[in-house]
N, C-alpha and C positions, 0 to 999 in steps of 0.2 A: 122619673128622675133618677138619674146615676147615683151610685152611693159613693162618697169618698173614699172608700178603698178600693173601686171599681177603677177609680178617674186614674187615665192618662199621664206618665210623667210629664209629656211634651204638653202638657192645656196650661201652662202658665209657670212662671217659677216666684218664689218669694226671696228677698233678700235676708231673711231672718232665720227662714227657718229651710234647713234641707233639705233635698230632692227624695220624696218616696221614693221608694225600691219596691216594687211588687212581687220581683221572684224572676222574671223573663226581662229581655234585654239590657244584661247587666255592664257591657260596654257603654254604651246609651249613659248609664243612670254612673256609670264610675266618673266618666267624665262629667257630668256636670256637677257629681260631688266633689272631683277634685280641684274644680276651681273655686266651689263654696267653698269649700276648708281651707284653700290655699290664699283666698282672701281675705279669712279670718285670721292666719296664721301659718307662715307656710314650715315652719317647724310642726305643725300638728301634721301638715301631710306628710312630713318625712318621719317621724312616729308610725302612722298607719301605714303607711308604704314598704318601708325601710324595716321596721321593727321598731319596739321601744328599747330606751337609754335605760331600762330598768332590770333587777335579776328576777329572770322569770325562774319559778320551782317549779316541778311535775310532783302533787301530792294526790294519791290516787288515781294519776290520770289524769289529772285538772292542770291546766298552766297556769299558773297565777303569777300576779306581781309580789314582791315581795319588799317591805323597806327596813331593811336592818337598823338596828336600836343608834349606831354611830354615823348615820347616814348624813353626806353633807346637804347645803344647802341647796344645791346645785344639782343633788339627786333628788330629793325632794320636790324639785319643782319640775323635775323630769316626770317622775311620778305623777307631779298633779298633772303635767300636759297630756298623759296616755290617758288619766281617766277625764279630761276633757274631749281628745279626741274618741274616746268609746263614747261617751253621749253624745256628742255628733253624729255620729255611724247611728248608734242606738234609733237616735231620734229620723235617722233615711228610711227607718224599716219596717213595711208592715208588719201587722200581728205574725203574718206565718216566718216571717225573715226572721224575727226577732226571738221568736222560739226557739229556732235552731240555734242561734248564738248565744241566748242570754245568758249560758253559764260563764262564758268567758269575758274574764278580766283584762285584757290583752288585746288593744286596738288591732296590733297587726294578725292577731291567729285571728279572731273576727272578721276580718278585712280577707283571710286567705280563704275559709269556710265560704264567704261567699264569692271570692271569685272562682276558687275553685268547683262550684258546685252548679 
């Protein structure tokens, strides 16, 4: 019996929940996450795509979100669509994908880590 981390992107898709990523053929797995995200929202893909609407800081090295104490409504909810879109990503990505990202707060550096890599 296969183990679920073993299995196949292409052995089926759910409409819930998005495309593992295993680490190899990451054209493949980009596109079929872009049209899960894009059907959820296609402002989340232009978030992870594009960048976020949010002020990233470099503290230590880390890039983080950051929401200032006067921040509108409007950035605020920008905010919350970047950390909607990182758990979408989050949730594409085996245990080994997710290691390598999960310090990052930042749909699009996430998003760049692994196409770049």
């Amino acid at each position: 019996m296969a183990s679920f981390e073993n299995a196949e992107i292409d052995q089926g898709q759910s409409f819930t929940r998005p495309p593992l990523f295993h680490g190899s053929n990451f054209v493949h797995w980009k596109t079929i996450m872009w049209i899960f995200i894009e059907d959820l929202d296609y402002e989340l893909w232009k978030i992870i795509s594009k960048g976020s609407f949010v002020q990233i800081v470099k503290e230590g090295g880390k890039i983080i979100a950051e929401l200032l104490s006067d921040s509108s409504e409007e950035q605020i909810e920008k905010v919350a669509k970047n950390y909607t879109a990182l758990n979408i990503v989050f949730c594409g990505l085996n245990s080994n994908e997710f290691n390598r990202v999960s310090s990052c707060d930042i749909s699009k550096v996430v998003w760049d880590i692994l196409e770049n890599s």
